[in-house]
Wavefront OBJ file of the C-alpha trace (Angstrom):
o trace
v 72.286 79.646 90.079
v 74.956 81.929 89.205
v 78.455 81.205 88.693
v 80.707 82.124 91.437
v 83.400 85.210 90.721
v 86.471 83.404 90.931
v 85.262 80.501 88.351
v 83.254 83.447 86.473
v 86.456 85.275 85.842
v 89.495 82.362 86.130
v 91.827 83.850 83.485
v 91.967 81.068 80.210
v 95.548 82.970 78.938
v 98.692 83.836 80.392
v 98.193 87.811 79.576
v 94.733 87.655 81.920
v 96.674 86.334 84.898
v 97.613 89.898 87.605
v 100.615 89.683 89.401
v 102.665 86.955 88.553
v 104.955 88.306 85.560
v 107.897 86.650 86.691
v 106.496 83.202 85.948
v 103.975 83.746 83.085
v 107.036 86.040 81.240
v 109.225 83.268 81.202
v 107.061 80.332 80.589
v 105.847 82.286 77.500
v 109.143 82.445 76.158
v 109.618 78.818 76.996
v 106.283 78.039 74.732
v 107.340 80.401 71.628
v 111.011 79.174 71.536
v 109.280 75.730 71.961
v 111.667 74.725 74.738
v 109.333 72.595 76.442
v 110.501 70.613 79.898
v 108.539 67.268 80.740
v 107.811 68.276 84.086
v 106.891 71.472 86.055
v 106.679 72.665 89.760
v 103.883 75.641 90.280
v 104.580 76.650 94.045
v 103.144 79.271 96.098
v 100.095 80.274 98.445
v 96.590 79.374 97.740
v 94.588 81.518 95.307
v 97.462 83.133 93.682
v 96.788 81.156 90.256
v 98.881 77.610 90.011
v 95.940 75.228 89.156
v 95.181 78.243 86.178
v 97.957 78.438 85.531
v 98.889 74.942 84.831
v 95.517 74.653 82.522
v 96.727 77.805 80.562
v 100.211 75.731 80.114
v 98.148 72.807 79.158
v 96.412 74.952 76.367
v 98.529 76.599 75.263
v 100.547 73.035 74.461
v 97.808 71.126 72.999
v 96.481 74.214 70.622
v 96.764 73.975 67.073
v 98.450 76.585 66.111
v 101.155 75.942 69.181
v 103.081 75.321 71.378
v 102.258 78.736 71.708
v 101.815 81.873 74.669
v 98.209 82.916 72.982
v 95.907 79.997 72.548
v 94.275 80.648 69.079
v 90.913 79.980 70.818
v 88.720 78.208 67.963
v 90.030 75.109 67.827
v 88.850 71.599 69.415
v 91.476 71.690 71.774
v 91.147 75.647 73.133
v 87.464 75.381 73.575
v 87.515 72.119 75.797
v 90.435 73.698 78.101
v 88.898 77.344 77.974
v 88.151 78.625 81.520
v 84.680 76.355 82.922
v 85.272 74.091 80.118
v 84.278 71.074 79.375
v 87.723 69.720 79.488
v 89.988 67.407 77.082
v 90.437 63.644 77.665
v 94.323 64.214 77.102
v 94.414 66.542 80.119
v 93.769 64.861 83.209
v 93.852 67.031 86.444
v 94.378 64.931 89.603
v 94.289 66.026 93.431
v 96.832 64.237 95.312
v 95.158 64.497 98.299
v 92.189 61.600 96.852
v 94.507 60.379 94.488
v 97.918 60.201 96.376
v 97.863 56.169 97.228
v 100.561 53.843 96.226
v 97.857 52.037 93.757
v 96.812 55.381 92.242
v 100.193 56.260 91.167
v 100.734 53.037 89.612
v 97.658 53.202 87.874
v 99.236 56.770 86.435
v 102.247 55.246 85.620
v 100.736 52.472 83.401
v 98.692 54.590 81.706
v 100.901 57.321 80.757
v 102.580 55.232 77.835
v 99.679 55.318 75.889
v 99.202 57.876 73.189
v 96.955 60.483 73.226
v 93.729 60.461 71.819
v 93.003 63.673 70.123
v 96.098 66.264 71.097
v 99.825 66.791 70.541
v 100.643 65.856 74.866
v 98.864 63.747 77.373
v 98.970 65.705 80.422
v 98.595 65.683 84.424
v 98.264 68.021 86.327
v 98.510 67.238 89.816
v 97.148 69.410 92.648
v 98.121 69.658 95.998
v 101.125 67.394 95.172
v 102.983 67.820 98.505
v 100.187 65.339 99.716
v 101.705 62.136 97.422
v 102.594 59.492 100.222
v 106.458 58.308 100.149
v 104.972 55.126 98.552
v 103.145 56.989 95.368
v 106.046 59.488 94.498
v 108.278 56.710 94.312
v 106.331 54.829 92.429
v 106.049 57.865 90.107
v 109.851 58.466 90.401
v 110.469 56.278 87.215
v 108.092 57.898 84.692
v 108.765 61.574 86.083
v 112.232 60.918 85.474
v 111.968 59.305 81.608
v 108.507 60.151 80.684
v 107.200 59.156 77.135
v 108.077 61.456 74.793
v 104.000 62.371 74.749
v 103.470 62.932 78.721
v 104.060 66.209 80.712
v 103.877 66.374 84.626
v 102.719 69.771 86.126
v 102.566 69.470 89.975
v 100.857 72.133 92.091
v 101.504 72.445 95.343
v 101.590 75.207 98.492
v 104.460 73.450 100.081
v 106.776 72.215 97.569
v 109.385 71.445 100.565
v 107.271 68.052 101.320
v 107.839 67.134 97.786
v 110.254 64.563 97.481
v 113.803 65.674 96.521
v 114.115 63.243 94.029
v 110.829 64.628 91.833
v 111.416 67.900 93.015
v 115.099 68.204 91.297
v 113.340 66.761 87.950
v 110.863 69.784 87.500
v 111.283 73.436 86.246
v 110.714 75.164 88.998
v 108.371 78.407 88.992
v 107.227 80.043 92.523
v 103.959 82.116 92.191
v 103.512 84.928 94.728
v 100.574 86.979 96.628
v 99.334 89.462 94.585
v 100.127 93.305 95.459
v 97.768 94.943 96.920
v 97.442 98.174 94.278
v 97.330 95.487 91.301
v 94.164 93.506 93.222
v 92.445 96.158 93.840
v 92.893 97.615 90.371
v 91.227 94.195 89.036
v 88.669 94.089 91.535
v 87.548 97.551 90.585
v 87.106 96.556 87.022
v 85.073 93.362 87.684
v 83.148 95.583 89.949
v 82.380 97.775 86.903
v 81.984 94.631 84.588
v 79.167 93.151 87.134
v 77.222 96.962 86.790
v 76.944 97.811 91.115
v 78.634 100.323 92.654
v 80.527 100.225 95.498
v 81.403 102.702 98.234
v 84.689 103.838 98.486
v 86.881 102.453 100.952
v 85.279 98.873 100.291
v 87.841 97.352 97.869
v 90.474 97.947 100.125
v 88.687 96.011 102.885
v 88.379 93.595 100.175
v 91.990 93.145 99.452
v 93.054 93.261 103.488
v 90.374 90.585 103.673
v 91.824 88.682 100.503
v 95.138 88.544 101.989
v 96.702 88.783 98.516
v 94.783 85.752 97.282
v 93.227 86.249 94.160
v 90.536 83.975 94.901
v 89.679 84.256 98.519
v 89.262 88.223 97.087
v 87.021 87.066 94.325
v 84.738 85.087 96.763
v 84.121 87.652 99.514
v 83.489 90.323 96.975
v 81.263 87.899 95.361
v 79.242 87.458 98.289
v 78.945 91.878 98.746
v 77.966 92.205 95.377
v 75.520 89.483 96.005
v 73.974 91.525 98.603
v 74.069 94.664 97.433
v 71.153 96.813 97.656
v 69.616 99.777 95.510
v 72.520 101.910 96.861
v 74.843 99.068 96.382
v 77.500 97.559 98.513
v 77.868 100.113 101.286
v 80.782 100.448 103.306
v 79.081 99.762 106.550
v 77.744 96.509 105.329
v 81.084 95.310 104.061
v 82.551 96.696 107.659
v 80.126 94.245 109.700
v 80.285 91.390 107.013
v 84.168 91.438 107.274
v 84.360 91.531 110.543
v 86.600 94.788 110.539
v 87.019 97.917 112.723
v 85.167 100.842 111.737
v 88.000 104.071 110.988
v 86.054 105.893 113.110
v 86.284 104.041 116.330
v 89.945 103.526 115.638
v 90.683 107.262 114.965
v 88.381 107.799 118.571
v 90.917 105.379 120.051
v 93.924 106.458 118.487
v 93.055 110.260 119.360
v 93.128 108.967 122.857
v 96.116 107.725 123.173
v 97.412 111.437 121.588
v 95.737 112.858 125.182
v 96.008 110.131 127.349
v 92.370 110.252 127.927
v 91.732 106.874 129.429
v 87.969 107.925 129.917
v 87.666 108.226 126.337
v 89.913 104.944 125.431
v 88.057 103.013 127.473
v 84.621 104.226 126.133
v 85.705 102.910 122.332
v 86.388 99.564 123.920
v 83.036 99.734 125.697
v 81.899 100.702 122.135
v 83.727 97.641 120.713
v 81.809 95.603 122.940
v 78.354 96.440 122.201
v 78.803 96.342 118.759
v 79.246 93.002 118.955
v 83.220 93.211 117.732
v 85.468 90.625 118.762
v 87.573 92.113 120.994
v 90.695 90.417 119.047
v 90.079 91.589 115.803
v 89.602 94.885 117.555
v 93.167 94.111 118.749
v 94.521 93.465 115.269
v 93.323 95.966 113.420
v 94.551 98.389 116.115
v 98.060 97.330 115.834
v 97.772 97.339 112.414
v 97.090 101.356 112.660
v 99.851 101.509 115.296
v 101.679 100.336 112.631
v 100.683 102.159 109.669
v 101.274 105.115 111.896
v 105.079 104.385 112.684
v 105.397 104.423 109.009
v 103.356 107.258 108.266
v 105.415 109.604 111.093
v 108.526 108.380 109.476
v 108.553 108.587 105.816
v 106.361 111.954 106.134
v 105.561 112.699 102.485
v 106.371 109.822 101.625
v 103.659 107.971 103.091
v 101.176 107.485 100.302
v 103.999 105.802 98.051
v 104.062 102.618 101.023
v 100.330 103.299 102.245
v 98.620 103.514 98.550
v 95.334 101.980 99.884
v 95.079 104.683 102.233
v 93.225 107.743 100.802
v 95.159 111.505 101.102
v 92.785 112.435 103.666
v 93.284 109.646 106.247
v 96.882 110.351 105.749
v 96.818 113.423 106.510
v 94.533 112.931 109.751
v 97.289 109.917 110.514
v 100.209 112.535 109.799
v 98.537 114.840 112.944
v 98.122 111.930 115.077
v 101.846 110.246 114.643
v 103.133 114.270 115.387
v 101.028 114.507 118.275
v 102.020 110.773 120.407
v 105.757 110.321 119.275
v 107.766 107.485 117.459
v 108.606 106.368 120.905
v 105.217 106.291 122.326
v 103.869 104.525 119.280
v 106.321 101.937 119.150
v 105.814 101.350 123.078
v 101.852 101.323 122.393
v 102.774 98.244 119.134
v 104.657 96.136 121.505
v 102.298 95.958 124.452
v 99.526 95.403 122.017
v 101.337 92.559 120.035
v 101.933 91.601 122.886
v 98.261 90.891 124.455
v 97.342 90.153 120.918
v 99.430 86.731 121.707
v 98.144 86.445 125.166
v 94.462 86.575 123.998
v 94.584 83.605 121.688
v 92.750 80.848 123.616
v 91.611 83.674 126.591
v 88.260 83.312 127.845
v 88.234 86.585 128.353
v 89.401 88.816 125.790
v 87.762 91.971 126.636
v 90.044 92.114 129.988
v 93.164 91.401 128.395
v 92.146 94.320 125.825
v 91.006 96.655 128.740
v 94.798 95.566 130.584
v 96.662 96.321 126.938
v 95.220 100.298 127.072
v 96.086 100.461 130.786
v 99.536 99.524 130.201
v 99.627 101.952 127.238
v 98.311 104.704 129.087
v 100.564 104.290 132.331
v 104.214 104.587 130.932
v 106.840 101.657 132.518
v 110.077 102.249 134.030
v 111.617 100.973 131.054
v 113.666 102.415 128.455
v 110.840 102.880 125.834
v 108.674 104.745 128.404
v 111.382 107.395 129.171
v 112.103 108.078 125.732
v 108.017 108.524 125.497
v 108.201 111.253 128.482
v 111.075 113.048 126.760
v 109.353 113.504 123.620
v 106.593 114.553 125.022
v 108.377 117.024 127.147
v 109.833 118.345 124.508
v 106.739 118.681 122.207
v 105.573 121.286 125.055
v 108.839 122.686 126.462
v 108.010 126.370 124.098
v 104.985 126.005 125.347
v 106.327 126.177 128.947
v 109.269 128.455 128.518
v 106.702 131.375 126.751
v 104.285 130.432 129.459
v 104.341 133.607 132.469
v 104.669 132.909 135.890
v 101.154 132.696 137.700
v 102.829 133.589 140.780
v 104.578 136.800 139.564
v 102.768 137.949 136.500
v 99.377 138.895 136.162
v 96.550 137.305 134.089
v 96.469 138.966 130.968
v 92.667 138.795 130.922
v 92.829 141.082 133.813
v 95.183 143.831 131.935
v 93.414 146.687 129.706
v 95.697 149.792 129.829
v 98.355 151.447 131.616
v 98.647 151.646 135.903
v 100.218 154.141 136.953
v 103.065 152.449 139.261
v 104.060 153.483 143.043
v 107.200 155.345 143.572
v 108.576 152.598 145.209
v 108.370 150.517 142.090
v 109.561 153.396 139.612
v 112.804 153.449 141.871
v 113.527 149.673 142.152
v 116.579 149.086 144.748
v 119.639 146.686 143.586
v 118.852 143.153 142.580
v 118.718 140.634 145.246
v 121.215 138.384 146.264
v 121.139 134.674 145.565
v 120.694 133.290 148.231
v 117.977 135.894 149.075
v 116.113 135.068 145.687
v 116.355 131.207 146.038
v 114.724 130.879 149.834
v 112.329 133.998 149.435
v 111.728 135.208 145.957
v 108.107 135.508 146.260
v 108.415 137.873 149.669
v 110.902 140.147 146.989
v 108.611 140.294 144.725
v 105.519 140.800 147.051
v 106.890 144.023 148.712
v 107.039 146.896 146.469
v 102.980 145.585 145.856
v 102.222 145.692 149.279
v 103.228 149.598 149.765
v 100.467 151.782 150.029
v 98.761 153.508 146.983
v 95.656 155.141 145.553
v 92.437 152.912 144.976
v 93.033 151.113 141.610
v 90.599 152.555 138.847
v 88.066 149.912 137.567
v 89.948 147.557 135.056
v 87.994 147.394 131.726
v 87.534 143.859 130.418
v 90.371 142.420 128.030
v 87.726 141.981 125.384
v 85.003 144.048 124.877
v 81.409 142.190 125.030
v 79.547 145.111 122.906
v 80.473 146.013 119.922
v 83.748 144.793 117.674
v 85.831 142.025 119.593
v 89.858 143.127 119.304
v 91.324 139.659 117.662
v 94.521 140.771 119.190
v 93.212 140.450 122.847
v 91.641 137.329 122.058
v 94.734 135.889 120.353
v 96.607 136.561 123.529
v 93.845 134.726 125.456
v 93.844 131.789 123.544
v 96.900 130.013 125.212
v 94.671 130.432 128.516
v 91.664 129.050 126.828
v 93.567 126.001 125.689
v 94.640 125.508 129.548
v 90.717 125.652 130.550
v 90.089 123.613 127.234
v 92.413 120.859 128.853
v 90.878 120.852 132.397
v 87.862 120.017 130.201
v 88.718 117.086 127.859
v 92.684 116.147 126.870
v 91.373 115.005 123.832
v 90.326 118.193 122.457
v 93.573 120.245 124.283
v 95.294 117.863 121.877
v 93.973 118.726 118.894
v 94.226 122.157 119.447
v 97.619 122.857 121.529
v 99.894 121.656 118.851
v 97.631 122.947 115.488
v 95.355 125.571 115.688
v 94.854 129.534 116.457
v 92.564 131.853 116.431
v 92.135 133.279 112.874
v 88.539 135.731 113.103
v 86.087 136.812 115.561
v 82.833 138.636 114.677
v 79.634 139.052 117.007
v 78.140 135.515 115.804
v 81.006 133.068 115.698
v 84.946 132.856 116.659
v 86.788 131.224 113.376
v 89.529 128.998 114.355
v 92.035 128.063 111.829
v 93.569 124.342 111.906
v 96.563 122.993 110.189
v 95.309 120.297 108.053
v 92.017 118.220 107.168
v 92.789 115.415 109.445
v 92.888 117.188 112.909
v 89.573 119.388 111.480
v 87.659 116.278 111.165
v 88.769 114.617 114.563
v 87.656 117.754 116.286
v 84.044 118.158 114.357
v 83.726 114.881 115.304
v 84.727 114.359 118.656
v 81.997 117.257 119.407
v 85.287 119.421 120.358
v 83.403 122.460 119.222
v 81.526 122.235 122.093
v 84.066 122.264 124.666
v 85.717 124.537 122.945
v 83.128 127.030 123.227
v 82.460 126.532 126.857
v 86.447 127.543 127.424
v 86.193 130.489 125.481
v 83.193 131.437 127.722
v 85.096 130.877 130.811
v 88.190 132.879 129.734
v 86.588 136.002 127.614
v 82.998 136.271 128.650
v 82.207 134.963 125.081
v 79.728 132.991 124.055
v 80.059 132.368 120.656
v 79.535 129.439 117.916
v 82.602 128.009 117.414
v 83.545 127.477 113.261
v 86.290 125.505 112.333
v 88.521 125.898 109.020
v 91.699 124.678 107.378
v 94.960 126.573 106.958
v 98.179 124.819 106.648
v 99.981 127.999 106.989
v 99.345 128.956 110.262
v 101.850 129.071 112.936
v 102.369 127.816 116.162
v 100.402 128.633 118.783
v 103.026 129.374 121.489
v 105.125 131.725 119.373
v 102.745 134.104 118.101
v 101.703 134.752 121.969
v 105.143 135.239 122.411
v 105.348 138.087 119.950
v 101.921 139.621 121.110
v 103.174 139.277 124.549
v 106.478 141.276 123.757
v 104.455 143.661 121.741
v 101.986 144.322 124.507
v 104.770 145.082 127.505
v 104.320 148.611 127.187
v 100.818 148.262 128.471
v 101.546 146.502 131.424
v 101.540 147.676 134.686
v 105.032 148.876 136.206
v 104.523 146.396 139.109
v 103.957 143.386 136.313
v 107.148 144.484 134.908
v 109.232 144.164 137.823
v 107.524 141.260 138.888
v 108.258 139.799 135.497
v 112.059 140.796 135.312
v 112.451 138.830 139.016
v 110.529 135.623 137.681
v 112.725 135.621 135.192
v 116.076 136.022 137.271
v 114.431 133.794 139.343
v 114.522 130.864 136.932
v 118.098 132.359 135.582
v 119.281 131.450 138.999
v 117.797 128.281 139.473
v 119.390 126.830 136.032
v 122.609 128.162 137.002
l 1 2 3 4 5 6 7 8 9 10 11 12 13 14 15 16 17 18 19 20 21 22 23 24 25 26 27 28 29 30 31 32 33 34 35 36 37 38 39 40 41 42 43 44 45 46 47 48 49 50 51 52 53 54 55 56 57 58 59 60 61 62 63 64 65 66 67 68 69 70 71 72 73 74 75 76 77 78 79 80 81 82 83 84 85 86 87 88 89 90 91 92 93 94 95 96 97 98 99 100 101 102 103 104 105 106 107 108 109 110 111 112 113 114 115 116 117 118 119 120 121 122 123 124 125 126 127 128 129 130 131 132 133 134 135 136 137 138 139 140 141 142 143 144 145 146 147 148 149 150 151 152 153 154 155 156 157 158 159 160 161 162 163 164 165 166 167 168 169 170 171 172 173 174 175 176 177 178 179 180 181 182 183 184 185 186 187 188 189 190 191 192 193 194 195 196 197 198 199 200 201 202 203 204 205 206 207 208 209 210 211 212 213 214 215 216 217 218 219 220 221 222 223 224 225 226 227 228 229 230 231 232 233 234 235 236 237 238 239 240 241 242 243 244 245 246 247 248 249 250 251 252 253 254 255 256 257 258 259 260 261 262 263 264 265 266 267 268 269 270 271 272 273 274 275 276 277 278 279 280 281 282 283 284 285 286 287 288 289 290 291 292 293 294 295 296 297 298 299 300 301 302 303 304 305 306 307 308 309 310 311 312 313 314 315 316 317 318 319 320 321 322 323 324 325 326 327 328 329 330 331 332 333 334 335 336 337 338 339 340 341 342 343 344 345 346 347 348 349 350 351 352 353 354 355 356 357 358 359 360 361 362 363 364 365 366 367 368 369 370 371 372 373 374 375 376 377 378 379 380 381 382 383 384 385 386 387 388 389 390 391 392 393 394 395 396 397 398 399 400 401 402 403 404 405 406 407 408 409 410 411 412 413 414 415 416 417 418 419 420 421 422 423 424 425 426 427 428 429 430 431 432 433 434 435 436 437 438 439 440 441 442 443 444 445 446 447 448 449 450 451 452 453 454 455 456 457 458 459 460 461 462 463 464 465 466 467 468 469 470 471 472 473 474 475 476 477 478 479 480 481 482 483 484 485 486 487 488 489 490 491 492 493 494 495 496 497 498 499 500 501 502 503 504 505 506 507 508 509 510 511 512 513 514 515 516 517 518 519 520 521 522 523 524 525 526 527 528 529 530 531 532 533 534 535 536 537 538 539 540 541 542 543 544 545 546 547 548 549 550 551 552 553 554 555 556 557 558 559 560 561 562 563 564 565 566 567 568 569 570 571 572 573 574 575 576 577 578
């Protein structure tokens, strides 16, 4: 049988034990200087080291070269209290929970006046002290207060509150903490390379979020991965379903809908929850947890990784996209409904309902406050989008234009501007006139990009804020990715190279199969059907104003009658605002 992690590893010196400087600092001080207190308090959560360190403080007492911080570790006394030991006669370790009856503290009490056998103290350690009944601690009152001269007390205990006042004000007091999360998953790393089997990145920190900060809950469950590791060792899919945790992927899927408000696809990841066998509610957890983690991420912006360290650079960059694309008002909204149901699903017989009702709410804004600050931001996210955006009614499709018309001579001779009140009950009969007069049969109009042969990259540039119309008629999730992030960058007769702003967004579209759609759009628009490649370049602008500048640059081919009908939209709108 081998020997479990957390025994396998239990530090046997103050130096070994991670994270708690600010007790084992000062208590090695206290043991050099020799200024030694009769009685001690370890506090704190479970796993975090008390009951080690207590036996530490115990060796360290009772070596021979002490009192003394480092244990000389050859004689009698520091190889019977060495961690998995066979232990010392003058050390007695007692749980109060089977110990903690008026009779067993007496018992204690009468003993501790005798000498000890073989070492300089006679020492108890007591575990899980806040579990002494009224009638033991007072019975130990007396000797905690005036012990012999020979006895020490260490008490242990996760809730030193139910410790009675009058032992409690007797004791040094040291509270141990949970460990960080970057120092545990340091020194699980480095048992991981002790023990000789790899393990797939992004495991350790399931690990530690598992652990909880508990040194030894983190010791046990990567005990039992290591245990069944295979040839390729612990994998991260493995530890996913043996920790009961959310795969990235489905919560990026998820998360990526809520950036389009594509319930179809929201409610397909729960669906997917489902028949994975997921609980719905740790589904629910982990999901505000990313809600959270993207809060932070969208509002510390570079400074992400220095609060997010177990996240790697690329999901932060992918989260960085996703917290620009929904809003810090939208996310916060989305973090209270789901804390929300996350408290209305404890005890629920049906979770999977309560989970379908939380993305509902989340994808139907409320009348309240949080929901109208949503709307705005997303209004303004798109508002260049709208203000660069031609009339449908009054301009022509571009994908329609290929050179110069010449213009009737009632358009080259344009009367006086309309009045306002003329413009704002009729303005599409103004503009509709000088197009109905009669002219010559238009000449064929060539296609905006030419099928055979060299595709101009400026004509499809100028298409592209149509295809990303079509593309969101076709999936929001995808119009998402793109609208706010991408352009076109190349175009050759095999494949149309789109550039995209970072890593992140690049790998939700590959794999969201947005390629795809993508490629049917750019059929639809251009008469293209081309593969669709996908690189990054975080120097690429956005999309709306470079078809702003191609627009302007273009006017001169446009038709006098898209001029004019351009110049009265726009007075149009003028007039309106006014």
């Amino acid at each position: 049988m081998s020997l479990a992690l957390y025994r396998k590893y239990r530090p046997s010196t103050f130096g070994e034990v991670i994270g708690q400087e600010h007790v084992t600092t000062p208590l090695s001080n206290a043991l050099a200087s020799g200024a030694i207190h009769h009685a001690y308090l370890f506090s704190g959560p479970r796993g975090c080291g008390k009951t080690s360190s207590a036996r530490i403080m115990a060796r360290s007492l009772n070596c021979e070269q002490g009192p003394t911080p480092n244990p000389c570790g050859v004689c009698q006394s520091c190889k019977d209290l060495v961690a998995n030991g066979p232990g010392s006669i003058d050390v007695m370790e007692l749980d109060a929970a089977t110990h903690g009856l008026v009779d067993d503290a007496r018992d204690l009490r009468d003993k501790a006046f005798f000498a000890p056998v073989q070492s300089r103290y006679k020492i108890y350690i007591i575990d899980e002290a806040h579990q002494l009944g009224p009638g033991a601690a007072n019975a130990l009152l007396k000797v905690v207060e005036e012990p012999p001269p020979h006895v020490i007390f260490i008490f242990a205990t996760t809730e030193p509150d139910k410790l009675i006042s009058t032992i409690r004000s007797r004791t040094h007091h040291y509270p141990f903490r949970l460990v960080p999360p970057g120092v545990l998953g340091e020194h699980l790393e480095k048992i991981c390379a002790l023990e000789g089997i790899k393990v797939a990145k992004g495991v350790i920190p399931l690990v530690v979020r598992a652990s909880g900060g508990s040194v030894r809950d983190a010791l046990s469950v990567l005990g039992q991965l290591l245990a069944g590791a295979g040839a390729d060792g612990v994998t991260y899919d493995i530890a996913v379903q043996l920790l009961g945790f959310t795969d990235g992927a489905l919560l990026d899927e998820a998360i990526d809908a809520l950036a389009a408000r594509d319930g179809a696809t929201m409610f397909a990841a729960i669906d997917s929850v489902i028949e994975s066998g997921l609980d719905p509610r740790r589904f629910t957890q982990d999901f505000l947890e990313r809600l959270r983690d993207l809060i932070i991420v969208g509002a510390t912006k570079d400074k992400a990784s220095q609060l997010l360290r177990e996240l790697p650079e690329d999901q932060l960059e992918r989260m960085a996209t996703q917290a620009n694309i929904i809003g810090a008002a939208t996310l916060i909204r989305a973090a209270d409904i789901t804390a929300e149901g996350l408290t209305q699903m404890r005890g629920a017989t049906a979770p999977r309902l309560i989970l379908e009702l939380i993305c509902g709410r989340i994808l139907l804004p409320a009348g309240d406050d949080s929901a109208v600050i949503a709307r705005i931001e997303r209004l303004e996210r798109g508002v260049n989008l709208v203000a660069h955006t031609p009339i449908n009614d009054l301009t022509p499709s571009p994908s329609v234009i290929s050179a110069p018309v010449a213009a009737p001579a009632a358009v080259q001779a344009p009367k006086a501007a309309p009045k306002k009140e003329e413009v704002k009950t009729a303005p599409v009969v103004h503009v509709a006139e000088p197009v109905a007069a009669p002219v010559a049969p238009p000449a064929p109009v060539a296609p905006a990009v030419v099928h055979n042969g060299p595709v101009d990259i400026a004509a499809l540039r100028r298409l592209w804020p149509d295809v990303i119309e079509n593309v969101k008629k076709r999936r929001r999730l995808t119009w998402s990715l793109l609208a706010a992030s991408a352009q076109v960058l190349a175009v050759d007769d095999k494949a149309i190279t789109i550039a995209i702003v970072n890593a992140g967004a690049r790998d939700s579209f590959l794999r969201s199969g947005s390629d795809e759609i993508l490629k049917a759009a750019f059929t639809d628009i251009t008469g293209l059907n081309l593969k669709i490649e996908v690189i990054v370049d975080g120097s690429i602008n956005a999309p709306t104003s470079e078809r702003t500048v191609e627009e302007h640059d273009d006017a001169d081919a446009l038709s006098g009658t898209a001029l004019l009908a351009r110049e009265l939209g726009a007075q149009v709108i003028r007039e309106f605002e006014q």
